[in-house]
N, C-alpha and C positions, 0 to 999 in steps of 0.2 A: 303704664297703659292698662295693667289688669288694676289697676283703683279707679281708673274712669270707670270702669261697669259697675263696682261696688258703690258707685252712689246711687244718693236717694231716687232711683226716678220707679215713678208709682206705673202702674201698667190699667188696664182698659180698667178693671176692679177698683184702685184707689190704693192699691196694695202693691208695694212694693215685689217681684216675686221669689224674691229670695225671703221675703217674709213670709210669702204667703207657704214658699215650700215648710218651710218651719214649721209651719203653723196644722198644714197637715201631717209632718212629720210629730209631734205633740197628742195632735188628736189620735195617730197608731198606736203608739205607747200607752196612754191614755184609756185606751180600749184593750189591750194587750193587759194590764197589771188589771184592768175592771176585770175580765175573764179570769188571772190566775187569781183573784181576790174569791171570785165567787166560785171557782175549784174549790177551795180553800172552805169555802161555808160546806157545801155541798159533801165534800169527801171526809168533813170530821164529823156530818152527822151518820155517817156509813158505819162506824167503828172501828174500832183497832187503833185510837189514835191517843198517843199514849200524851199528857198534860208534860210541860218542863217548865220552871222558869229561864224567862228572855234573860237573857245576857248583859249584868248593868252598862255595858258598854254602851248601846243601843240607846240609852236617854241623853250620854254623854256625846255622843255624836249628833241625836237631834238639835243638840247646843251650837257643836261646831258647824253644823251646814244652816244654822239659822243665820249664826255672825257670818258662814261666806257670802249669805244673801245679801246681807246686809252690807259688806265692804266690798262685793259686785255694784251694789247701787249707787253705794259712792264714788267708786271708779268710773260708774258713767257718768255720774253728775261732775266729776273733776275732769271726764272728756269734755262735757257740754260748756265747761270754764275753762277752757283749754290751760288746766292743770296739767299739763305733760308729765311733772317730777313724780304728782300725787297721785296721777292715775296709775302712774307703771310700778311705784310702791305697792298701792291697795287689789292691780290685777297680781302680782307677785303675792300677796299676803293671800287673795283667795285662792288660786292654785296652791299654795301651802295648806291652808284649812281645807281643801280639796283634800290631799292628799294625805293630811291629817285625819280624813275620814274614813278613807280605803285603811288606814293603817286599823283606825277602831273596827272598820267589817273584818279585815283581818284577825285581827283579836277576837273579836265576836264567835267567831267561827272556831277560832283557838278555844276559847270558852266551850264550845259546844260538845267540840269532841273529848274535852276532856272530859264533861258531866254525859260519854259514851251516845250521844246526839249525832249521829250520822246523814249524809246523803244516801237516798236508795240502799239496794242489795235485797238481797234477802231477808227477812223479820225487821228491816228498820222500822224506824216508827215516821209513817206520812207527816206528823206535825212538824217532825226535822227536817224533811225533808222539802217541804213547804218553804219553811223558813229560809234555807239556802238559797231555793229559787226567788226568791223574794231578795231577798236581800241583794242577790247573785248577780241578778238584770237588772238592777238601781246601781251597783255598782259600774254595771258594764259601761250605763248609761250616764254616770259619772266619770269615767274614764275619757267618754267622747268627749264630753264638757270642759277636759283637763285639755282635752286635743285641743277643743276650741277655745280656749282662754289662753293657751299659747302659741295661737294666730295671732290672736285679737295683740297678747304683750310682746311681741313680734314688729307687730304693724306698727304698735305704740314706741319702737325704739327706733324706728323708720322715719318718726311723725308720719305716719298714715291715720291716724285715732285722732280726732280732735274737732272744734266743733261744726266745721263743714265738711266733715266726714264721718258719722258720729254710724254707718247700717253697721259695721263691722259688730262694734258695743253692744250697739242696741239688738241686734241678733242675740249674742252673747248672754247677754244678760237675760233675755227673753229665757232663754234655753235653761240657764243657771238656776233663774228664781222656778222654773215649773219644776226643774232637778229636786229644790229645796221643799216646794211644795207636792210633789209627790213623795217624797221621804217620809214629810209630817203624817200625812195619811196613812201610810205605811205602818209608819209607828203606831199611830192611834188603832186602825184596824187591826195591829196584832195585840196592842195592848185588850182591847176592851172584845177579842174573839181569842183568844191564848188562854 
């Protein structure tokens, strides 16, 4: 009975409104990191802010949340061919590279404090403390994404995922690939402001 609501029916807008909630929940976050980005200019033109190099971690996980983009989109494309076997592989392989990326911010941050790079306190240095935040709430917000890829592989072992039932995914994915595409950004603005 709760998968009759999960289908496709579009409402007065043409929008689905679990997409459309999506959609503004993207646009918060969206607005959320633009603000801590432009902290971020704002308080290292102030001083006191001490330069470190990023953490090589940090490139290598831009690697890893590229490929879980990438094998998210294949997972919906094997829902849309109602690949059942191949979808719950490839949602199973991105929850790993998921996971595989929390473990790299892990380490990142392992990195950090060991080259004495702290959050807050007393004399820390803002540029560290930046960077946790950053990094910190992309994690968080990769964590939900972990939530929701194991609904979505969940549904898929239910057969609920498949190609006349494809909002589950297709949410999913929506959410995964901005995940992915805010990261990049991420990356690049601390590359070319660090």
């Amino acid at each position: 009975m709760a998968d009759n609501k999960l289908r496709e029916e579009k409402s007065a807008t043409g929008l689905h409104p679990l997409k459309f909630v999506l959609w503004l929940i993207i646009i918060s976050i969206i607005m959320m990191f633009a603000a801590f980005t432009s902290a971020y200019i704002v308080r290292r033109e102030e001083g006191n802010w001490l330069e470190f190099d990023l953490p090589n971690i940090l490139l290598i996980n831009t690697a890893v949340i590229v490929l879980s983009s990438f094998s998210m989109q294949w997972a919906y494309s094997s829902a849309k061919h109602n690949n059942l076997a191949r979808l719950k592989l490839l949602l199973v392989l991105t929850i790993g590279l998921g996971i595989a990326f929390l473990v790299g911010q892990w380490n990142g941050w392992a990195a950090l404090v060991a080259d004495n790079i702290y959050f807050g306190g007393a004399g820390s240095n803002p540029a560290g403390s930046f960077l946790y935040v950053l990094t910190g709430l992309h994690g968080f917000h990769l964590i939900t994404g972990l939530i929701f890829l194991a609904v979505v592989l969940w549904s898929s072992f239910r057969y609920s995922v498949h190609s006349k039932n494809l909002l589950r995914i297709q949410l999913c994915t929506i959410y995964w690939h901005f995940l992915g595409g805010l990261w990049l950004y991420l990356y690049i603005f601390l590359r070319i402001n660090h």
